[in-house]
C-alpha positions as CSV (number, residue, x, y, z in Angstrom):
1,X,2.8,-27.5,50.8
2,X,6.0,-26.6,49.5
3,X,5.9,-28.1,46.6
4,X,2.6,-27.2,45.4
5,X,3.9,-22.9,46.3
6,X,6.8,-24.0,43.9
7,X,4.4,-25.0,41.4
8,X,2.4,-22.3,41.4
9,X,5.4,-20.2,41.6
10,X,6.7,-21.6,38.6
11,X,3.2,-21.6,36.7
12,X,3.4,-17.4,37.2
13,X,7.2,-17.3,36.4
14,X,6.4,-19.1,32.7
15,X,3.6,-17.2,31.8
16,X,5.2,-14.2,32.7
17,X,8.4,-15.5,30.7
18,X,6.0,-16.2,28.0
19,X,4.9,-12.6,27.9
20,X,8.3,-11.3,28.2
21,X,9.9,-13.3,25.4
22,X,7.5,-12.0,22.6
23,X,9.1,-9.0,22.4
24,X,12.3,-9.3,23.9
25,X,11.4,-6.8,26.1
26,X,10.2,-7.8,30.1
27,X,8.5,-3.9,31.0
28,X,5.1,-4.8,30.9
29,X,3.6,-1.8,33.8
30,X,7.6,-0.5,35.0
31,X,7.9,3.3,34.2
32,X,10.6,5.1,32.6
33,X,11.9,8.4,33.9
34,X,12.7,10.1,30.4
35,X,10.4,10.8,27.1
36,X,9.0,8.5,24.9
37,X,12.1,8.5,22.5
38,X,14.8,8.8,25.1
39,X,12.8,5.1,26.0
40,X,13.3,4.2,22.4
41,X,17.1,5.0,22.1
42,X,17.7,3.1,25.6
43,X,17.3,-0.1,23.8
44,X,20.1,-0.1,21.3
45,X,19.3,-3.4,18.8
46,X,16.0,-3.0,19.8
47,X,14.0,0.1,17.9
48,X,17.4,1.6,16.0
49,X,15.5,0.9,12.5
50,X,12.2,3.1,14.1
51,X,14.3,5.6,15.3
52,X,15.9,6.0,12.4
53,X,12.5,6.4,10.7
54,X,11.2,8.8,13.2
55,X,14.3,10.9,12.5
56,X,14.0,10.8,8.5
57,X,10.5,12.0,9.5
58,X,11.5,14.8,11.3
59,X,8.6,13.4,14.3
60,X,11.3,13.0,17.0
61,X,10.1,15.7,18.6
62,X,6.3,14.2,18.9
63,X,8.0,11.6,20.9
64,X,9.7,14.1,23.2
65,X,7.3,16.4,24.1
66,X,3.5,15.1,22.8
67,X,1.4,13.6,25.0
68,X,0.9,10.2,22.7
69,X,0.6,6.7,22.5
70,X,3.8,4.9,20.7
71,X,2.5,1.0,19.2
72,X,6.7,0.2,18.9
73,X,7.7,-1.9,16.0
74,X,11.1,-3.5,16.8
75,X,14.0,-4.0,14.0
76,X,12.0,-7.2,13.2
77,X,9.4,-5.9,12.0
78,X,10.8,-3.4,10.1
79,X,13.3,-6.5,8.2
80,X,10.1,-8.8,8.3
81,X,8.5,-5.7,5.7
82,X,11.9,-5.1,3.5
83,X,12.9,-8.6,3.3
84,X,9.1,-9.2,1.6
85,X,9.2,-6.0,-0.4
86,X,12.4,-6.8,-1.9
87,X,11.7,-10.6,-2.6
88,X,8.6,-9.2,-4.9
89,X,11.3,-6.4,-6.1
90,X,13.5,-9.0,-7.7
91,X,10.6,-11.4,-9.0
92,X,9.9,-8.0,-11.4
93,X,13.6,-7.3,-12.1
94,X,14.0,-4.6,-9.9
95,X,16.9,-3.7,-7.8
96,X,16.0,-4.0,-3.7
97,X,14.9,-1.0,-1.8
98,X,15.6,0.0,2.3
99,X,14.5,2.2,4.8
100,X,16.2,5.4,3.5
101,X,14.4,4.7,-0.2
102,X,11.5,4.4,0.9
103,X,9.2,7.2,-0.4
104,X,8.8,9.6,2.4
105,X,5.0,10.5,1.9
106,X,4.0,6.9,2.4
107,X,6.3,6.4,5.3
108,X,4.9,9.2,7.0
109,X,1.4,7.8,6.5
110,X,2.5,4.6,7.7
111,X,4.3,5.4,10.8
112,X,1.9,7.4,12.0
113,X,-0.6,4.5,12.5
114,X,1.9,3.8,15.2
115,X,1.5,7.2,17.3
116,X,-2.0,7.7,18.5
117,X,-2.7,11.6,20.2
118,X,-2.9,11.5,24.3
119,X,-2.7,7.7,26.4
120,X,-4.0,4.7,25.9
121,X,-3.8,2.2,28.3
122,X,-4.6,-1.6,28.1
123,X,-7.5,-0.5,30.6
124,X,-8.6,2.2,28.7
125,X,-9.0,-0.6,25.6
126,X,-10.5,-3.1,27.6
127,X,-13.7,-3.0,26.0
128,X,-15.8,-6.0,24.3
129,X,-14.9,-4.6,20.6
130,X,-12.0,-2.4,21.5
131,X,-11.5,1.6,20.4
132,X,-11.2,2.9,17.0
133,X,-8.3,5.3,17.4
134,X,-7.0,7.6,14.5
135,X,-3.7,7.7,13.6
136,X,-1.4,10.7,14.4
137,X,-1.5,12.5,11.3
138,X,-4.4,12.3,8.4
139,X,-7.4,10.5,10.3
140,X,-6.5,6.7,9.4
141,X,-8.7,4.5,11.2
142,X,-7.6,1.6,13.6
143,X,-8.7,-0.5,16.1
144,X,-7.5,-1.2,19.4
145,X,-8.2,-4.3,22.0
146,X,-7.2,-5.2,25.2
147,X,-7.1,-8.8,26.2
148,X,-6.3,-10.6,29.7
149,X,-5.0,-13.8,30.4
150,X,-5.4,-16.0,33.0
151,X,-3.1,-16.5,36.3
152,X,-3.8,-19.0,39.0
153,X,-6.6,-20.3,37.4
154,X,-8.8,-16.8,37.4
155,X,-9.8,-15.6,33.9
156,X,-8.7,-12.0,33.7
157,X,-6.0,-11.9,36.4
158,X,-3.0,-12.7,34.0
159,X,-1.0,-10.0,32.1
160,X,-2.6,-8.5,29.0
161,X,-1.8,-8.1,25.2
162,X,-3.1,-5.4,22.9
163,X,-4.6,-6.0,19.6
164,X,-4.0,-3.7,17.4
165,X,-5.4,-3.4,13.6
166,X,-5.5,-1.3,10.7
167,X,-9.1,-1.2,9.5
168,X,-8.2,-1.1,5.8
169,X,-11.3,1.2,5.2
170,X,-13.9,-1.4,6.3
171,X,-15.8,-2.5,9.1
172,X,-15.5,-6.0,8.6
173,X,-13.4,-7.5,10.8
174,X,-12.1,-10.4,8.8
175,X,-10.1,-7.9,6.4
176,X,-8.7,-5.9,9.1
177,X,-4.6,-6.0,9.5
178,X,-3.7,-6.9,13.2
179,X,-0.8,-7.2,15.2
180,X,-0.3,-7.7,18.5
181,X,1.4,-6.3,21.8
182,X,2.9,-8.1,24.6
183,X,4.8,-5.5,26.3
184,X,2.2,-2.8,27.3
185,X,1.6,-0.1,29.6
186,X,4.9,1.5,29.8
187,X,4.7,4.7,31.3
188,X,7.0,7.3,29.7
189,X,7.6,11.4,30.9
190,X,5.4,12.2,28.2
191,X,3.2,9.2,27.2
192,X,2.3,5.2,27.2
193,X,4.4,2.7,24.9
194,X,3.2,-0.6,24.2
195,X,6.0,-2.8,22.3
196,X,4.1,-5.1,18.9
197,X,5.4,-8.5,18.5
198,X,8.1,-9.4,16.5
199,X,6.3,-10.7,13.9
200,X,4.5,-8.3,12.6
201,X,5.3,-6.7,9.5
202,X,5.9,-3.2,9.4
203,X,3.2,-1.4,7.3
204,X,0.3,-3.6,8.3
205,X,1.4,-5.6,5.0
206,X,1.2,-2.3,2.8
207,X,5.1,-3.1,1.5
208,X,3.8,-7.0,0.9
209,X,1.0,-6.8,-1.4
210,X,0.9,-9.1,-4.5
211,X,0.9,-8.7,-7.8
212,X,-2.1,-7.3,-9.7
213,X,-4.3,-9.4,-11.3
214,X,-6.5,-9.2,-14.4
215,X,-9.6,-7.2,-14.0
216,X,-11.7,-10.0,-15.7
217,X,-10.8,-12.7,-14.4
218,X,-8.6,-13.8,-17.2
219,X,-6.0,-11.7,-19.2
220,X,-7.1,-10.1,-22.1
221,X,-5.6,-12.0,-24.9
222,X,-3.6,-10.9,-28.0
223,X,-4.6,-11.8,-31.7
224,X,-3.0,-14.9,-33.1
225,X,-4.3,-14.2,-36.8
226,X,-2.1,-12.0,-38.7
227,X,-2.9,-8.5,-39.4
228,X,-6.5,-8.2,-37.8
229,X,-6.7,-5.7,-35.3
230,X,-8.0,-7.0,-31.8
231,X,-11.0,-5.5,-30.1
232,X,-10.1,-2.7,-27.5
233,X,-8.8,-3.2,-24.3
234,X,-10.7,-1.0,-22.6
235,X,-8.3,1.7,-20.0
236,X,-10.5,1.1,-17.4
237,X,-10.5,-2.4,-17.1
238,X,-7.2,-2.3,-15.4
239,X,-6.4,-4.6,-13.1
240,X,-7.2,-5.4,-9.2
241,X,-4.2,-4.7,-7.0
242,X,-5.1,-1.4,-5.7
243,X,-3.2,1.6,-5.4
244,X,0.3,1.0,-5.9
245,X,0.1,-2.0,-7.5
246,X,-2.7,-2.1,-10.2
247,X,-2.2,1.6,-10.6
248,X,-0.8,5.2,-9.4
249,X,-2.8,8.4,-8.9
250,X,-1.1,11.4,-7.8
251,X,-4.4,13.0,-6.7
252,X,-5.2,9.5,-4.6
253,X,-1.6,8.8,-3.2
254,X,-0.5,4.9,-2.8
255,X,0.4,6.0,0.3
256,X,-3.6,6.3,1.6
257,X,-3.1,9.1,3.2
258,X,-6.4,9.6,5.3
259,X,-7.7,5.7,4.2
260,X,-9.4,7.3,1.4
261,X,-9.2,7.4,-2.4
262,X,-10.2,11.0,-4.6
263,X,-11.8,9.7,-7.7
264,X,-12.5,12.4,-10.0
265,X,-15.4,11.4,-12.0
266,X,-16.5,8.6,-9.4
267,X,-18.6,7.4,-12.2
268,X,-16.6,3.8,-12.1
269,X,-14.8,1.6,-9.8
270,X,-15.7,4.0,-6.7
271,X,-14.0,2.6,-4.3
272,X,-10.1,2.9,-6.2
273,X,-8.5,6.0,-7.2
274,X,-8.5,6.1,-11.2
275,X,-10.0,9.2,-12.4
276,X,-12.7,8.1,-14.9
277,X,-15.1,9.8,-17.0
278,X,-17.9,8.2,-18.9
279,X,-16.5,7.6,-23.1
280,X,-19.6,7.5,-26.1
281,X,-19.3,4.6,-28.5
282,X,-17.0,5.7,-31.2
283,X,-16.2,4.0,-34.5
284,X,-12.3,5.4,-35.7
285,X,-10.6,4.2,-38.0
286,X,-12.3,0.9,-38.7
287,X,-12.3,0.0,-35.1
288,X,-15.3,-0.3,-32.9
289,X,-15.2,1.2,-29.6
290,X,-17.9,1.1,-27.3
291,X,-19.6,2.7,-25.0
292,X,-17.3,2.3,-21.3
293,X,-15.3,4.7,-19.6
294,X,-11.7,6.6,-19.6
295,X,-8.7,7.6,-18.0
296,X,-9.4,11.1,-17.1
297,X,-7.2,14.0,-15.9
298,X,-3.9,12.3,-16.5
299,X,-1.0,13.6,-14.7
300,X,3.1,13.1,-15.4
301,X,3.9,9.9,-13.0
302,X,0.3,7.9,-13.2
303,X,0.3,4.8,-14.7
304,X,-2.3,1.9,-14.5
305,X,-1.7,-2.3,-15.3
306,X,-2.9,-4.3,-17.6
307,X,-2.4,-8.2,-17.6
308,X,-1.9,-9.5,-21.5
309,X,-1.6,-12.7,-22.7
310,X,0.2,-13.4,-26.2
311,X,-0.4,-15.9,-28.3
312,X,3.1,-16.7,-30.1
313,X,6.0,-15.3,-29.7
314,X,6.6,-12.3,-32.8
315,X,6.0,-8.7,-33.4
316,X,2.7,-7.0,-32.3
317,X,1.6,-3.7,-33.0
318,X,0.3,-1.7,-30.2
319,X,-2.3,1.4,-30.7
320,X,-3.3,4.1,-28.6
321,X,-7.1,5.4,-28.6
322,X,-6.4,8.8,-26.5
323,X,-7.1,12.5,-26.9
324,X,-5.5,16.0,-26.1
325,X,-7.0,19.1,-25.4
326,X,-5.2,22.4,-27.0
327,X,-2.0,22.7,-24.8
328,X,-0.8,26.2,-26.1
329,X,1.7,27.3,-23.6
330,X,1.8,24.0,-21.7
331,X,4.7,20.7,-22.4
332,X,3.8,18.3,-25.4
333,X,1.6,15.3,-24.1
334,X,3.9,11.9,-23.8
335,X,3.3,8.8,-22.1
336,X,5.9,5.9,-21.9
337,X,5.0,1.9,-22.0
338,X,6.5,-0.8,-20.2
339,X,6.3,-4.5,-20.2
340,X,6.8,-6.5,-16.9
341,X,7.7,-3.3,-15.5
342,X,10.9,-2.8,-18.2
343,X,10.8,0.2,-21.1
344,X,9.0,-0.8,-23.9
345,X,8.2,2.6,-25.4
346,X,9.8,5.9,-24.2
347,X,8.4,9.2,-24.1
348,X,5.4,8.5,-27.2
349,X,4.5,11.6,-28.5
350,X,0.5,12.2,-27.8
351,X,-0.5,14.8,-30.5
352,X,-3.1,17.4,-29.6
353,X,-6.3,16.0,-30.8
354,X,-9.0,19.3,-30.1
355,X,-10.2,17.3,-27.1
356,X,-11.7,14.4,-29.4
357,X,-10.6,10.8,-29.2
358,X,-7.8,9.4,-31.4
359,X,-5.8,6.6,-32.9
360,X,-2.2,6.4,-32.6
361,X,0.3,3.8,-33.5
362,X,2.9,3.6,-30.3
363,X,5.2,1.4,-32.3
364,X,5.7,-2.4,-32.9
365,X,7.4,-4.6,-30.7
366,X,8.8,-8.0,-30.4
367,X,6.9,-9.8,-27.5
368,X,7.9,-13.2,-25.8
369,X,4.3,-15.7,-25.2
370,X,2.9,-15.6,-22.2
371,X,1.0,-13.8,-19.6
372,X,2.6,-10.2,-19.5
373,X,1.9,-6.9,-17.4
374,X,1.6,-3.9,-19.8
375,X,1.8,-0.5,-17.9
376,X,0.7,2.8,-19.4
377,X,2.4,5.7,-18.1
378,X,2.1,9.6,-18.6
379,X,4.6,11.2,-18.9
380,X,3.3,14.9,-18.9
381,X,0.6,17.1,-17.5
382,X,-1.5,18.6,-19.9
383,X,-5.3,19.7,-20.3
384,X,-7.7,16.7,-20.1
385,X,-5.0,14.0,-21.4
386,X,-7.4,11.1,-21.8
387,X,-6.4,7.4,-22.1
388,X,-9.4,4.9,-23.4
389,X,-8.2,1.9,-25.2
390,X,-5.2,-0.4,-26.1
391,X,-5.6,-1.9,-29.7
392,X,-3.2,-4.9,-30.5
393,X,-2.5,-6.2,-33.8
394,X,0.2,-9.3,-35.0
395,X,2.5,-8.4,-38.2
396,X,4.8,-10.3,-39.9
């Protein structure tokens, strides 16, 4: 009889350990006396990279006197997402990035996915296909589930986890973002915290997306033939990647803000944030270009991806079909170009054009064979600045 008590005694003390070790943290239920971010700053080497966070962001005082739900990501989570960010950082030539770098509008959106308004307890969640919760600040979307265990044999009588996922916009499951929490149900002065595993990545994965890819299916490739022009690639076949890696729109931050994209126009790829406008078939300058869409509405900072391929190593020209509205008594129109995210061109003059489209030689370059990324960029606000086409040609 003793024996078996010690078994089962045992049984209870390893699932509970199991529970416990996730997180580093053994709380699960206990209640602490002070607020929510007095709870944080109790466990040095535990939350110091979301406190400091939460202090960049100026929400410590949410934690102190809100009545809120905290999800708490631990250091780990938060080196898990920097570690990744700057891997891809260096495979591009840039230099690495950190927490105080980070651009504050996107970490705001971001860690407020994390603090939900009023309490949330694993009971409260434990429904067949959870909650959908809004985060803090702009009406983000997520989903939260409670999930029991099972302790001397009875399904449901163990300790629970929370699920808890970022619903990227869609309904379907299979593309949410979860991660999970071990250490739940701690009561706080002002609030519940419920700790997420340490192997989440901070972000839901926003800091590890990949690299953009070519928009059909193949990159557009280059003339190999000497001085014949190629057809037009087209501005809005940019790439996939989404926001902040495929493109930038200052009127559809990368950060997501609410979960939703502002596409002025919505005339073409709906669901992403480039502004475009339908374009007429136009024949300039001895070059075809036909009927499609451009990039409308241009402001200084967007920039959107294109994946090349060239041919042969050896200098290609590079044109720009484009137009300017009158911009009397605003800056000149420029636009810079880069190549696998390095200067190619700086600051091209756009010309004013009356609002109708134009050709415009941005320079010729030396350019290595390969697949390449070729990023447009403007460089100035102005009236109706209006990208449609890239036009490549090889010279000796």
């Amino acid at each position: 009889m003793i024996m078996i008590l010690g078994l089962v005694a045992g049984a209870l003390l390893t699932s509970c350990q199991k529970n416990e070790l996730k997180s580093g943290l053994s709380e699960t239920g206990r209640g602490f006396s002070g607020n929510t971010y007095d709870y944080l700053k109790s466990k040095p080497g535990i939350f110091d990279s979301l406190l400091f966070v939460v202090d960049r962001l100026k929400l410590a005082d949410v934690l102190k006197s809100d009545s809120v739900t905290l999800f708490a990501v631990t250091n780990t989570s938060f080196r898990l997402a920097s570690d990744d960010l700057n891997a891809q950082r260096l495979r591009t030539g840039k230099k690495p990035i950190y927490l105080k770098d980070y651009r504050l509008d996107q970490l705001d959106s971001l860690m407020c996915r994390y603090i939900l308004k009023g309490t949330f307890s694993s009971k409260k969640l434990s429904v067949l296909n959870g909650i959908t919760v809004f985060a803090y600040k702009y009406g983000y979307e997520l989903n939260a589930k409670a999930t029991a265990s099972s302790a001397m044999g009875q399904v449901g009588a163990g300790p629970s986890s929370i699920v808890y996922s970022s619903k990227n916009r869609t309904e379907f499951k299979a593309n949410w973002s979860s991660a999970i929490a071990y250490s739940i149900d701690i009561p706080t002065r002002n609030g519940l915290v419920h700790v997420i595993d340490d192997k989440h990545f901070f972000g839901f994965g926003y800091y590890s997306k990949q690299p953009s890819t070519p928009f059909r299916d193949f990159a557009f490739r280059l003339p190999e033939t000497f001085d014949i022009d190629s057809e037009p690639l087209e501005a809005e076949d940019y790439d996939n990647g989404g926001c902040g890696v495929a493109y930038h729109d200052t009127r559809s931050p990368c950060n997501e803000i609410d979960g939703r994209y502002w596409n002025d126009g919505g005339q073409y790829r709906t669901a992403e944030g480039v502004d475009l406008w339908g374009q007429p078939a136009a024949y300039n300058k001895g070059i075809f270009y036909r009927q499609g869409y451009r990039v409308a509405a241009m402001r200084t900072g967007e920039w959107t991806n294109y994946s090349i391929e060239v041919p042969a190593d050896g200098n290609y020209e590079i044109k720009l079909h484009y137009s300017v509205q009158n911009s009397t008594g605003n800056p000149p129109a420029y636009c810079d170009l880069r190549l696998d995210w390095k200067l190619l061109a700086r600051r091209v003059a756009l010309p004013i054009t009356g609002g109708k489209m134009d050709e415009l030689k941005a320079g010729t370059f030396y350019l290595t064979k390969g697949t390449h990324y070729l990023t447009f960029c403007t460089m100035t606000s102005v009236p109706d600045l209006s990208f449609d086409a890239f036009v490549f040609k090889r010279v000796n």
